[in-house]
C-alpha angles and dihedrals in degrees: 000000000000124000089248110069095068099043100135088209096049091051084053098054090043096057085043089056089052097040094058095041088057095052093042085056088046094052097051092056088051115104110264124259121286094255094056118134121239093028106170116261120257113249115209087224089063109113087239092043099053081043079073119035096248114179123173086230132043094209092069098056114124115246090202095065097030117041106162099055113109121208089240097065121085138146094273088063093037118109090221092060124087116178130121125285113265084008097138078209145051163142115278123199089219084064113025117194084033140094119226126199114258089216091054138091148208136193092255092051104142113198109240109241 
């Protein structure tokens, strides 16, 4: 047996080395972050999506069920939403990995001060 292979410094290099490489491997399956470009785009018929009442337009939500959205809020006004300004398009905090549509809404919308 060589001297080496019990060097106590040298093991725990060894297990740093795999360790790192692990968690390098774990982030890089990880969805990437909110502001990524090319995030799918939110579909209403996704379960979160329906939780909330998302539409693609504000102008077809419904008034019955809804009675306290106003025609003026969309995504693009929302807190929750970042995406760029005039990007038809954009992350939203409510969904994240996914784009939502500027000109839609959802029942948590929270007007940006």
């Amino acid at each position: 047996m060589s001297q080496h292979e019990n060097d106590p410094s040298r093991r725990h290099f060894l297990k740093m080395a795999a360790g790192t490489a692990a968690a390098a491997a774990v982030v890089g399956a990880l969805p990437r972050h909110a502001h990524a470009a090319g995030l799918p785009h939110l579909s209403p018929t996704d379960p979160a999506a329906q939780a909330l009442g998302y539409v693609e337009d504000t102008a077809q939500v419904s008034q019955a069920k809804y009675p306290n959205h106003k025609p003026s809020q969309d995504c693009s006004n929302c807190n929750f939403y970042q995406g760029a300004a005039g990007a038809p398009w954009g992350p939203c905090q409510l969904f994240p990995g996914k784009d939502v549509n500027a000109k839609g809404w959802c029942s948590a919308h929270a007007t940006r001060k």
